[in-house]
N, C-alpha and C positions, 0 to 999 in steps of 0.2 A: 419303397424307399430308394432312393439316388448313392448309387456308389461312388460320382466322378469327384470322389475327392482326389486332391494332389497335394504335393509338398507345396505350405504358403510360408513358413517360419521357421528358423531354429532359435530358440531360449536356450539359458541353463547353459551357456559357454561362448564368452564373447571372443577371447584370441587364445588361438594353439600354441603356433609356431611360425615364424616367417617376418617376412618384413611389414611394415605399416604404413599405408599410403593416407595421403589429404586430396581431396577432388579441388577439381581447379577452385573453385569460389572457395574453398577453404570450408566449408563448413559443413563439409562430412568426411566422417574416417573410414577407411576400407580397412577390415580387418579378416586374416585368412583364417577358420577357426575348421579345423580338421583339414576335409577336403572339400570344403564349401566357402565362401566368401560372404563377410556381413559388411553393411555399409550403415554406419551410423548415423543419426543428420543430428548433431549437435545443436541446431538452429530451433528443429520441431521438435526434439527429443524422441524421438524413433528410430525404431533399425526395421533393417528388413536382409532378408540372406536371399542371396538370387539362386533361381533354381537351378543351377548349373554345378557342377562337380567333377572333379579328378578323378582318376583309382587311386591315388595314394594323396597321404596327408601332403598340404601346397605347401612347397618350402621359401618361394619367394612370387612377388607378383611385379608386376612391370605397368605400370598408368601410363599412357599416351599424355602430352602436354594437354590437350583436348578436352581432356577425360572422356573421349568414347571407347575408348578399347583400352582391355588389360588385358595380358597376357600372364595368364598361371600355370605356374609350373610346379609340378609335384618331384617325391622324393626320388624318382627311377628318370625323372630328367622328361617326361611325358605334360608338354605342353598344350593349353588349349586359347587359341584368340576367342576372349568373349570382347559381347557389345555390351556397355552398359545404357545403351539408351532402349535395346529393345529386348535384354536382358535374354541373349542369345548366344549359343556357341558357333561362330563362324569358320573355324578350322581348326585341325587340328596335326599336331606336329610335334615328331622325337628328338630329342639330341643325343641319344642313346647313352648320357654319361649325366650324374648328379649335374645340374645347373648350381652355381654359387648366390649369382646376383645379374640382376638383368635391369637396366635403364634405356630409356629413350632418348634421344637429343633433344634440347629446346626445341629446335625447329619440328619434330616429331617425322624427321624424313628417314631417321635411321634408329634401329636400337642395338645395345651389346648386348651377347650373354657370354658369361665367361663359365668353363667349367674345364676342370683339371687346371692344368697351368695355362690356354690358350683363351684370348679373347676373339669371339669370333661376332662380325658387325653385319647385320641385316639389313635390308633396303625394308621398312618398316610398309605394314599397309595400308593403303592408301584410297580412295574414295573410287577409283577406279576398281571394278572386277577383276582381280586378278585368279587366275586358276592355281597358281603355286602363290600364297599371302608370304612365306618368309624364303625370300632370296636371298640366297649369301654372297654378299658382296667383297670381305674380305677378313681374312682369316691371320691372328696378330702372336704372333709367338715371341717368348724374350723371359718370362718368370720359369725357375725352376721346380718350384713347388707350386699349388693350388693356388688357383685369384679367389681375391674374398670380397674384392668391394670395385665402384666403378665410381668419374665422376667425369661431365662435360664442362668444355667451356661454355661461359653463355651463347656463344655464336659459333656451334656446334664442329668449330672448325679441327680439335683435338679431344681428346679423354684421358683417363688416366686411371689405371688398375692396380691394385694394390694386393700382395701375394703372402704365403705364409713362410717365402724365404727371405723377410725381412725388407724387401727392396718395392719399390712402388716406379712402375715404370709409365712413361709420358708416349702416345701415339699418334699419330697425324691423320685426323680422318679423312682426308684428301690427298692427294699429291701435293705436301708442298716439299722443298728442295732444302728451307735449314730444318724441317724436323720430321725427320721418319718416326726414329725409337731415341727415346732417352732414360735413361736408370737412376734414382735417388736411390741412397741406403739411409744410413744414418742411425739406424734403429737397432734393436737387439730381441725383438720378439714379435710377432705374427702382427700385418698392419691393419688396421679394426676399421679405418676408415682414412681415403684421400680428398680430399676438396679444393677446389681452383676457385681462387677470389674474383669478386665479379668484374668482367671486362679485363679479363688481365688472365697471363699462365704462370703466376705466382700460387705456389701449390702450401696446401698445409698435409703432412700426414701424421695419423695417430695410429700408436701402434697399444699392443695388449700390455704390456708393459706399463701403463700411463705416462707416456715418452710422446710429446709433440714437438714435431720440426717444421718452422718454418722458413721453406724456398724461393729463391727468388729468382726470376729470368731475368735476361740482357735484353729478350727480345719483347715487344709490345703484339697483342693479335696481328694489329696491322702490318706486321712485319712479317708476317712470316710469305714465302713468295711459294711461286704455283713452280712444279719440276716435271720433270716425266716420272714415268709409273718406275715403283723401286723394283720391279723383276726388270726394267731395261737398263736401270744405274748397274743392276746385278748382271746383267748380261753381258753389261760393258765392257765389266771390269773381269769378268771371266773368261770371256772370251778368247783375252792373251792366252792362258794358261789351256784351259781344254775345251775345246769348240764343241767338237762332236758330241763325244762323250756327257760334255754339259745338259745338253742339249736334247741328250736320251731323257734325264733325270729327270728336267722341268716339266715332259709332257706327263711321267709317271705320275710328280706331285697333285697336278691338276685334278686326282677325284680324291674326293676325302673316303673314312670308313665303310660311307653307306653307300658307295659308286654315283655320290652326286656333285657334279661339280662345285669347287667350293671358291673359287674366287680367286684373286687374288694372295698372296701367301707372303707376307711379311714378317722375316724372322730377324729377333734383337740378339743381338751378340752382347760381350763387354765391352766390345770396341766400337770404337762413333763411328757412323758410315762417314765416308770420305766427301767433304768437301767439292757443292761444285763450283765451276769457279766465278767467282767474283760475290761469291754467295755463303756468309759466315753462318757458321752451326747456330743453331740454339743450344745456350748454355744455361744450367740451374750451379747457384750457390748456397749455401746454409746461412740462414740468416740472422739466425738464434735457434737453440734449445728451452723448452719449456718440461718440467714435471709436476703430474698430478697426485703422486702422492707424497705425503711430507716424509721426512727422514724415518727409518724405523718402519713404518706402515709397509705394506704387499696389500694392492687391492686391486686385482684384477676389472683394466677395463673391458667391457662383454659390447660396449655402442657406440654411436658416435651418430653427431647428425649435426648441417653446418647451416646456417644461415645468410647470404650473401648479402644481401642487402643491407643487414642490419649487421652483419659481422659475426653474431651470435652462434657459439660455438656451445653445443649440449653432450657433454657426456655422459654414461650409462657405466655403473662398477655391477659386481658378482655381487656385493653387498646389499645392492638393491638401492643405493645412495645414487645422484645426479646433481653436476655439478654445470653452471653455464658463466660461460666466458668470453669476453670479448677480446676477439683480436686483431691485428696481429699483434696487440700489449701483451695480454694473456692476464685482462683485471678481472679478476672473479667476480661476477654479480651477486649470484645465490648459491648455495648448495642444500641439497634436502636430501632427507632419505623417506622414498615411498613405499617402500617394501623389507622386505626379509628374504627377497629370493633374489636370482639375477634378473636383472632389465636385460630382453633380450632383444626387443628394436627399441627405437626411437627414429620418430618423424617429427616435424615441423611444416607448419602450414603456410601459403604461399604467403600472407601479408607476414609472416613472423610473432603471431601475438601467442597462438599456441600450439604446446608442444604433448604429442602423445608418446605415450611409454606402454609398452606391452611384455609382462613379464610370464614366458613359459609354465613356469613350475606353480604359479597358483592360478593361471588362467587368466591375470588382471588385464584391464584395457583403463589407459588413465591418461585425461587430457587435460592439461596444466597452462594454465594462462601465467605468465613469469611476473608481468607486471603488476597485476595486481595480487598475486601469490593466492592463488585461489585456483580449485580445482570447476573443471565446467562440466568431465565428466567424468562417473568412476562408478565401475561393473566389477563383478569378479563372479564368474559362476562356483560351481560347485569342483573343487581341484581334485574331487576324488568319484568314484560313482553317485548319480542318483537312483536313489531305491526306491520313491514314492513322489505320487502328485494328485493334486485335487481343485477340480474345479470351483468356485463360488456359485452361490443358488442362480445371480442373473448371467454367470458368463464372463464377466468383468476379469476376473482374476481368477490367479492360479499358484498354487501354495507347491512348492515342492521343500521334499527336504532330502538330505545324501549322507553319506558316509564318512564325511566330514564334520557331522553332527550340529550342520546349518541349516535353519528354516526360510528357504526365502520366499518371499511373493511377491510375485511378477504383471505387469499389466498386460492384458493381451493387445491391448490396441497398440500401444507404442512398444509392445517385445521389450520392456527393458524391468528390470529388480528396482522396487522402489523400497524395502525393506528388509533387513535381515537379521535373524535371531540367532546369538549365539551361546545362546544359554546351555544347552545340551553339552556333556563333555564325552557323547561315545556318539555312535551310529545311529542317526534317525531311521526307523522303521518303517513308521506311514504317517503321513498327516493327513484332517479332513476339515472342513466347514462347515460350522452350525448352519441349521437353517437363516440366523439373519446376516447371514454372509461378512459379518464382523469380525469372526471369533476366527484361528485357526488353532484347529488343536492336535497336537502331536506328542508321538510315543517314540522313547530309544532305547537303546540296550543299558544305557546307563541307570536304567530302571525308575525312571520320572517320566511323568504324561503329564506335559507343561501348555498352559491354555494361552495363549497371547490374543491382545486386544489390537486391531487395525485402526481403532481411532487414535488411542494414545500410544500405541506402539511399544508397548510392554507388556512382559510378562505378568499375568495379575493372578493365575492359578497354576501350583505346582502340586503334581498327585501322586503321591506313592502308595506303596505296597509297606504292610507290618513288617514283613521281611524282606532282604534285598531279593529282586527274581530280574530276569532279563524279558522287555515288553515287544515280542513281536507283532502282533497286530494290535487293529485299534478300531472304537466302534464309537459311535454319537449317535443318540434316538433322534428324532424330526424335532423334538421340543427342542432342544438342545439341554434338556438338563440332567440327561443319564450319560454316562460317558464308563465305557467300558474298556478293556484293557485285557488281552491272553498271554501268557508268560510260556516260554518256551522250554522252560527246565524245573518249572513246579505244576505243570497241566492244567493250574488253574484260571480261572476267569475273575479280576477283579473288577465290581461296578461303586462307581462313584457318584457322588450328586453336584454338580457343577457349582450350583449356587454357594452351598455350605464348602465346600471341598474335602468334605466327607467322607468315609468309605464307611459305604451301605451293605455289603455282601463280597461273601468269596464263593463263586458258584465252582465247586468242585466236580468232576463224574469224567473227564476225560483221562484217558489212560496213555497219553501220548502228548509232546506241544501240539498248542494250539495254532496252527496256521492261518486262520482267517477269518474274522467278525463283521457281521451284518446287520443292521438295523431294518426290520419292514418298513417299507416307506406310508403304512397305509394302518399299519398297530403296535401296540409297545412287545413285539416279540423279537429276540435278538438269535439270530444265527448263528452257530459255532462250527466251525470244522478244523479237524484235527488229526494225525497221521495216526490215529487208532481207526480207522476208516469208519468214523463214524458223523453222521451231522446232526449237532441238536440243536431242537428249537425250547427257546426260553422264555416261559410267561412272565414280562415284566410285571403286570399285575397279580398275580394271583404268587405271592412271597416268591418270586422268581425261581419257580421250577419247571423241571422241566418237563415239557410239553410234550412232543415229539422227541423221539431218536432215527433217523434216517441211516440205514445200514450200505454200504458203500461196498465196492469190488476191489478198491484202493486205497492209499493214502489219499487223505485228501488234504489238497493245497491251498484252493480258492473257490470262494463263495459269494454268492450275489442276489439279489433279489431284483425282478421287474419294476419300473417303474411305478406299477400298479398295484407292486406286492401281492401278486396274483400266479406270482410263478418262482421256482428258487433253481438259480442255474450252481452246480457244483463242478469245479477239472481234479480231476486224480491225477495219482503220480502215472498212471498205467495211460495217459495221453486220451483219457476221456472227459465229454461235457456231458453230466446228465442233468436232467430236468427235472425237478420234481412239481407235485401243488404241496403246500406247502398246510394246506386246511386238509387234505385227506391223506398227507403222507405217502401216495403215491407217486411212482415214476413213470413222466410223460412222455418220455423222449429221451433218445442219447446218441451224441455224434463221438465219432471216430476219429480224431483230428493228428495222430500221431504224425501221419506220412503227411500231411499239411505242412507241419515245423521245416520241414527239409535242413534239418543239422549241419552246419559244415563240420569238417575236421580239422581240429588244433594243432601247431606244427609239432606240436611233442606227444602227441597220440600213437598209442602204440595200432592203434586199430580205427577200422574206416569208420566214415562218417555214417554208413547201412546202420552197421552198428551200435555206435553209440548211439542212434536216434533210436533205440527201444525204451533206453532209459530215462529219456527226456520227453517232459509234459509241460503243458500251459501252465505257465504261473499266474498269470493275469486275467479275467475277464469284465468283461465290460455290458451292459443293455446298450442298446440306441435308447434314442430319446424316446420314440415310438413303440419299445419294447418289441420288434419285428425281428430285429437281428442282434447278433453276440457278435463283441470285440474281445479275440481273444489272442494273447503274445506269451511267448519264454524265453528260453536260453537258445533265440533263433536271429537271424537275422530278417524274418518276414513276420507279418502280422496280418491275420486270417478274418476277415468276415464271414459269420454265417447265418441264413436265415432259416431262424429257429420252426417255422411252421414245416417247411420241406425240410430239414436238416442235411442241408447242402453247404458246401463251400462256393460263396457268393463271389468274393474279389479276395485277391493277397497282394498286400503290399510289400515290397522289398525297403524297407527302411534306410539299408546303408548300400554302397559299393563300395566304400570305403577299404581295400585289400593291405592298408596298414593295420587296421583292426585282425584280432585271431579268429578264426572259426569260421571263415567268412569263403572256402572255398570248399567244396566236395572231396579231390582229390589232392592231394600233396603233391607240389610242384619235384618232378623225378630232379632238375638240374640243380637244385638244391639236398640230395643225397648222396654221400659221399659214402668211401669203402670205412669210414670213421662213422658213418650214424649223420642224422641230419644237423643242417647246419645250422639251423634253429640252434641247436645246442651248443653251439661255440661262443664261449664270449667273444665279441670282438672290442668290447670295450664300444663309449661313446666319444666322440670327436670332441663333444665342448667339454669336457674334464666334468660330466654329472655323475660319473660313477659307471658302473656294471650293468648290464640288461637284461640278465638273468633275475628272474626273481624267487623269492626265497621258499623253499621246498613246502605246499600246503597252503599257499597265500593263493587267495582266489580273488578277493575283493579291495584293491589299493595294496597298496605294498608298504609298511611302515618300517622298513629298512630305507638305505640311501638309494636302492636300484630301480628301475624305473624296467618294464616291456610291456610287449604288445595286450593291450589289453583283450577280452574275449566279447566281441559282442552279443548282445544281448539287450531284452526289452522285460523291465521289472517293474514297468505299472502304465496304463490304461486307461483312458478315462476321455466319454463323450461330454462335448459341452452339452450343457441344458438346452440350448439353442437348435441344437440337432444338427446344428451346420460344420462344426468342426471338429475333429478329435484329435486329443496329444498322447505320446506318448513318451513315456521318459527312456532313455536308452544309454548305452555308452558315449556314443555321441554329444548326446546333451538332450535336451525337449522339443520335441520334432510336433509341428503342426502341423496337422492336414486339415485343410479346408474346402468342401463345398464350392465346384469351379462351372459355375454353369452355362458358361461361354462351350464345355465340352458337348453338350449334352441337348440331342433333338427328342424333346416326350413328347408327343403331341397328345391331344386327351381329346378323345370321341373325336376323331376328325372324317371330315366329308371332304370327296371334289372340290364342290366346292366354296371351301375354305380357303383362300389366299391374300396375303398382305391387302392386294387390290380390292378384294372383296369388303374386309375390313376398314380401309380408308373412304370406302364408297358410305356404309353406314355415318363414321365421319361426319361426310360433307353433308346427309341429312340430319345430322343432327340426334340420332337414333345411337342414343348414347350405352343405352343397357346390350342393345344387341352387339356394337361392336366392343365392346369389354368382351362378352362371353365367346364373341370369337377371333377375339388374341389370344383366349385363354385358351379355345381349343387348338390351336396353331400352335400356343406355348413357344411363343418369341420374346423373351425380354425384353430385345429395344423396341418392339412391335407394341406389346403391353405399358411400357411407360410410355410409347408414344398414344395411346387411346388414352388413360388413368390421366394424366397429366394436360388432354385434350378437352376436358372434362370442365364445363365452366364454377366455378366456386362462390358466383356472388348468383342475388335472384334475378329471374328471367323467367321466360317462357320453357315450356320442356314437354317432347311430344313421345308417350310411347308404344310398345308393340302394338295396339289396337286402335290407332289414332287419336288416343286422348291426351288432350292436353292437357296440364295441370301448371299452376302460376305459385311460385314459391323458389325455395332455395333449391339449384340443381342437384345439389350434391347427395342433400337428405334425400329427392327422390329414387334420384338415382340407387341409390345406398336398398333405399327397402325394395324396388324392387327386382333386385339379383334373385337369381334361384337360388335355393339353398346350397346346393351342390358348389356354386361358384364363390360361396361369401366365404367361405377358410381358405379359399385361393388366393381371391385380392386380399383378404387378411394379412396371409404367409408373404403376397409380395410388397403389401405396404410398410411390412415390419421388415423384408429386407430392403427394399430401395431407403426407408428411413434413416438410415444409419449414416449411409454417405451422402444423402441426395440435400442438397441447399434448398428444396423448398421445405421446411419446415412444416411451416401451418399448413400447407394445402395438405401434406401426409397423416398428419395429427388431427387433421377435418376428418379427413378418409377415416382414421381409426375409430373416432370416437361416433361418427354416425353407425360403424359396420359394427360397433361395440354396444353401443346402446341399441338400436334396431332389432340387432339379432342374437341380444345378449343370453334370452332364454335356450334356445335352440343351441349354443354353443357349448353353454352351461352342461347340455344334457350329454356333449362329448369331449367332459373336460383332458379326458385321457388323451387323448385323439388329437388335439389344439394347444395343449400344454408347452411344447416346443417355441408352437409361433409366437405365445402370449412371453414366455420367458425373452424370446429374440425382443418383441416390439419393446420388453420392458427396460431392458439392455441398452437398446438403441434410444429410448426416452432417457435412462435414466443419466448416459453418458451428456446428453446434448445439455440437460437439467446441469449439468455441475458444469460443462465449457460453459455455459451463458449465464450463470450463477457467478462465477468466478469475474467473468467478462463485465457484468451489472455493477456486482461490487467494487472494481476498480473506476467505473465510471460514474459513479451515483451521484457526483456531482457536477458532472458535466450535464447528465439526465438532467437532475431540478433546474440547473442554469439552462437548460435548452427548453424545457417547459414552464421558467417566469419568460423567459424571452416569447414565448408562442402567447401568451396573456394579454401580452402588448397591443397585439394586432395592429404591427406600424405605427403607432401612437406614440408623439416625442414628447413629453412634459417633462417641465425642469421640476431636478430632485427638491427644490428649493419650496418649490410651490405645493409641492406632496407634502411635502414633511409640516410647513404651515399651516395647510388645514388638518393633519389629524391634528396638531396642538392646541389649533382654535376647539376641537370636537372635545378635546378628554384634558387638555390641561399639560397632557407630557404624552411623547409618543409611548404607547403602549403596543406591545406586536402581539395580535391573539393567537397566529398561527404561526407554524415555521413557514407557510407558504407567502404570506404578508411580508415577513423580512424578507423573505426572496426577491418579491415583485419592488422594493424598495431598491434593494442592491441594483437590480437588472437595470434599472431606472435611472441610479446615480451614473451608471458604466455608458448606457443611450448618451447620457449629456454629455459626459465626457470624452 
């Protein structure tokens, strides 16, 4: 089996924290969601998260006018330029200090980032190689407190920064001579957002207060005039007073913190730089006051986002309400309320029709069309941990449910939740999928195992227990009509009958909870394992007793069986995987996997990570599709392949780098221990007034107080697609896919000398079609392999092969039988992958159905073996089945009118003359078919 999987997806958390960008055409959202970046395309209805990542959660991102490069910047002020064209990190770069807010110019030749009180201006990068990408061109001082917001004019010739001491100051991003620095007040509370109307340095700013003022200039863009640089205004004018001595100082300023040159240095006073002559300042007046909340009310504004073109002014409260306005009147259009939490961005997209809202504290991402008051897009992942997730039999979907006591199910091809139950009112446990990939059924603490239907999207079965118990795991036979359930505070096993909603049995015999139930894929016998280290097998047929007892060295956590039901993998608490068969109750095999987890240490640990990793085991495991290897994860930040014949550790993945996450580091950072104990342990309070960061003593899982910290990560469920090509797992993070990336990875199979591209194009040009398939396959080239498969003629013709015989019939059916066996599960495997994305349709679907019928016996007899491929091709069928099912339906009457028109065959007769002789025939027109009134219609429309 092939390990090169990598990170292709994050589900299960569309936005974190940070701000929210629109790409140039407007029609997709960038949204920062941890430390990873998603980009939603509203247009196809898909996201996709680019492989690229911060060490700490991204707190604001920066879009080039372009949209080829953003710039993301995380919480320790550690920036990265990515591409978004070729979905790359091109450099990387410290500010050594929280960054606030960082924008680009229109023109995209410059960008600010502001952090502390100082805005400092970049020469932006540019198509040229540069070896240093961010040059500091000039460094803008004047606010006393922290900048929070930035805005350009359209014609990048000023900016303007707005601070948390009230006052919102105006900069010259060039030399000109009436405007260096200028300072608005007017306000009484922190300014949430500034904006220059368009083609004009008429300024609006909004402060937290819900207080907008709008400013007005004397001067037009075109006014403002070119000066010399403000250190030689500055040197002028100092000069009288202290030459020398000045003179020391200037050269000191010239290196910033990190001993790098930082530019130019322009500092705002309260006083107006002096006048040069013949050359009047730029001046702002107050033009009016506007308020957002009505008399009596306090509702803290959290956003702000402005519209130029169109005027459109969007604000964002605490209350989770949005209010939009046109100015500079200040008429209210709409007001809604989208939430219950704070709106913590807001963007607008470049024509203005819609606006996104992304609110922290539940995860939402919400894109709102104003005009026609209609939402276009609306996510919300899971705003507390996920605990479980489950594949569908073809691949298609994927059920999770969290600790929010939400079930949602997600599509994997578009990455996006197309439904969500929120029937539960405590903590989802697990959820799984009958066999007809319809049903998702799920168990919670609230003591109900609730069945929901994917066609009608409702709850249709609800299962309890005689008595209240709390349902940690959860079980469904292959039929889908036994449904089981282990209670974690009564030891017992309750089974259900799906149909009736019945309860058939309470199988008692465990001395401890239950932790984990298993269905044989292959008989009606159900697995149990439970912290009395014991695992038993349950004859569903025979009055459901039990069968087997399997005696264990540990508590046991998790339990699983082969996809063949030929083997039962168990993890203990004691950091072992053993293996048992599961018909002679013997033990196969058992791995070691403890020092695999490699634990970090949590910042309020009294003791190392060596340590506490004795007491930590797998909680999850997983079969491949192939049953060759084990996916197995816990309270780690890596996730372990192993294969099970050598019980070896095959590959480990590292899930996060995420170093906002807890647990995430070996050692504990010394410069955060203080003669007071670590610093972890100090509140310091949070900045946007959300409360305390401490969380409440014994809370492990969400916090159901107001306090909010670092969460621990960790991986609390598993799960290979049927396809064999991908696997998710759910994490703190959110639901991280890994996909099968074959562009890594040189197999070659039985290869000789020679064997080379050449060699195989030469077959090719004779026409020696079976030979050169079999050797692309032993080269195992992919664009090699679809360039022969695809080279491959599809209609009848002549066809000559290995021993000079020619045969007269359709190439492909030859072709088809005579592969060796060896090779026909290959082009199988690869016509079920290129099917999926490849635009020839039928020529793929030929390929299958000859390789399917031909060599249907012989597969049959390795259905274990094939089962992956047949699952992928059926996947890839059946999605294309419902796009062009969908597609039909919408046009089925363009269809019929396009086939009476092909009837015709150029033939004009007037509708006059048709319609007269059927009446001569029958007396009245009579239509025997619907295709008859068809050919009528098409006839009348000809004349006409």
């Amino acid at each position: 089996m092939k390990f090169a999987y990598k990170f292709s997806n994050l589900l299960g958390a569309v936005y974190r924290h940070g701000n929210l960008s629109f790409s140039r055409d407007g029609n997709s959202v960038i949204s920062p969601v941890g430390n990873r970046i998603s980009v939603f395309d509203l247009k196809n209805n898909r996201s996709e998260t680019l492989p690229v990542s911060t060490n700490k959660n991204i707190t604001c991102v920066g879009l080039s006018p372009d949209g080829s490069l953003a710039i993301l910047v995380d919480e320790d002020g550690a920036a990265i330029l990515v591409s978004l064209v070729t979905r790359a990190v091109l450099y990387h770069h410290h500010f050594h200090k929280p960054v606030n807010s960082i924008s680009f110019s229109p023109d995209g030749r410059k960008f600010v980032v502001t952090k502390e009180n100082v805005a400092l201006m970049y020469n932006a990068p540019g198509k040229n190689r540069e070896f240093n990408a961010f040059v500091l061109d000039k460094s803008f001082y004047g606010p006393y407190d922290e900048t929070t917001c930035i805005d350009w004019t359209d014609d990048s010739k000023c900016f303007a920064v707005g601070s948390k001491d009230m006052t919102t100051w105006i900069f010259g991003a060039e030399r000109w001579a009436n405007l260096i620095y200028y300072s608005v007040g007017g306000h009484k509370d922190i300014i949430m957002g500034c904006f220059f109307e368009k083609d004009s340095l008429d300024l609006y700013t909004v402060s937290q207060d819900g207080a907008l003022c709008v400013w007005e200039s004397d001067t037009e863009l075109d006014g403002l005039r070119k000066g010399p640089k403000y250190s030689e205004r500055k040197k002028m004018e100092e000069e009288r007073k202290r030459r020398e001595e000045e003179a020391e100082e200037d050269e000191m300023e010239q290196l910033g913190e990190d001993g790098q040159p930082r530019g130019e240095v322009i500092k705002g006073s309260a006083d107006a730089p002096k006048e040069v002559e013949g050359i009047k300042n730029v001046r702002y007046r107050q033009k009016s006051k506007h308020f957002f909340n009505k008399e009596g009310d306090f509702n803290n504004l959290t956003a702000a986002a402005f519209h130029k073109s169109t005027r459109i002014l969007v604000t964002g409260f605490a209350s989770g309400a949005f209010h939009l306005h046109e100015l500079p009147d200040f008429d209210l259009i709409h007001s809604l309320s989208i939430s219950d939490q704070r709106i913590s961005a807001i963007a607008i997209n470049p024509t203005g029709d819609w606006i996104g809202f992304g609110c922290s504290g539940l995860g939402q991402l919400l894109v709102w069309e104003w005009q026609s008051e209609s939402y276009v897009f609306k996510q919300q992942g899971h705003f507390n941990n996920m605990a479980s997730l489950a594949y569908s039999p073809d691949g298609q979907y994927l059920a999770t449910g969290g600790d929010d006591g939400k079930v949602k199910v997600w599509n994997t091809n578009s990455g996006l939740c197309f439904v969500t139950f929120t029937e539960h009112s405590s903590s989802i446990t697990n959820v799984i999928f009958t066999s007809s990939g319809f049903v998702v059924v799920s168990a919670s603490l609230d003591g109900t195992v609730r069945a929901f239907d994917l066609h009608r999207y409702r709850n249709f079965r609800t299962l309890t227990s005689p008595r209240p118990v709390q349902f940690s795991s959860l079980a469904v036979d292959v039929s889908g009509e036994l449904v089981c359930a282990g209670a974690q505070d009564s030891f017992e096993i309750f089974l259900w009958s799906m149909q009736t909603g019945r309860l058939l049995e309470v199988l008692s015999g465990h001395e401890g909870p239950v932790s984990c139930l298993y269905f044989s894929p292959v008989q009606s016998v159900l697995a149990s394992v439970s912290w009395d280290k014991t695992v038993r097998l349950w004859d569903m047929l025979d009055s459901w007793h039990t069968k087997e007892i399997l005696r264990l060295t540990s508590d046991g956590l998790a339990v699983t069986y082969r996809p063949d039901g030929q083997e039962l993998a168990v993890a203990t608490l004691d950091g072992e995987i053993t293996f048992w068969n599961p018909h002679t109750a013997n033990q196969t095999g058992s791995i070691i996997g403890r020092h695999d987890l490699q634990m970090g240490r949590k910042e309020t640990e009294k003791i190392t990570a060596k340590q506490s990793a004795k007491g930590k085991a797998f909680t999850s495991l997983c079969y491949s599709a192939d049953g060759e290897s084990m996916l197995a994860g816990g309270r780690s930040k890596f996730v372990c392949i192993y294969n099970i014949k050598e019980q070896i550790l095959m590959k480990k993945f590292e899930i996060s780098c995420n170093l906002s996450l807890d647990a995430m580091e070996e050692f504990l950072d010394r410069r955060k221990m203080t003669e007071f104990g670590s610093l972890a342990l100090v509140d310091e309070g949070a900045g946007d007034g959300d409360g305390v960061k401490l969380s409440l003593p014994g809370v492990r899982r969400g916090d159901m107080s107001s306090r909010h910290f670092k969460p621990e990560i960790r991986v609390t469920s598993l799960r290979f697609s049927p396809t064999g090509r991908s696997w998710a797992a759910a994490s703190t993070e959110g639901l991280l896919i890994y996909s099968l990336d074959a562009s890594l990875v040189f197999d070659p199979y039985d290869l000789d000398m020679d064997i080379t591209p050449t060699s195989v194009r030469r077959q090719l040009r004779k026409k020696e079609w079976t030979s050169a398939i079999v050797l692309a396959f032993r080269l195992n080239e992919t664009s090699l392999i679809r360039e022969v498969l695809e080279a491959v003629p599809y209609d009848q013709g002549k066809y000559r092969i290995h021993h000079g015989l020619v045969f007269h019939g359709a190439v492909l059916v030859v072709v088809s039988s005579s592969l060796p066996d060896v090779y026909v599960e290959k082009v199988l495997d690869f016509v079920a992958s290129s099917l999926e994305n490849s635009r020839h349709l039928q020529f793929y679907l030929t390929w299958a159905q000859n390789l399917l019928t031909l060599h249907g016996q012989k597969l049959k007899n390795r259905s274990g073996a094939i089962l992956p491929t047949v699952q992928q091709l059926l996947k890839s069928i059946q999605r294309h089945h419902d796009d062009l099912s969908k597609l039909c339906d919408w046009n089925i009457y363009t269809i019929r009118y396009t086939k009476a028109l092909s009837k015709q065959r150029g033939m004009k007769r007037p509708a006059v003359d048709l319609l007269s002789e059927q009446e001569e025939e029958g007396g009245s027109v009579v239509m025997c078919s619907e295709d008859e009134e068809e050919d009528v219609m098409s006839a009348a429309l000809i004349v006409n």
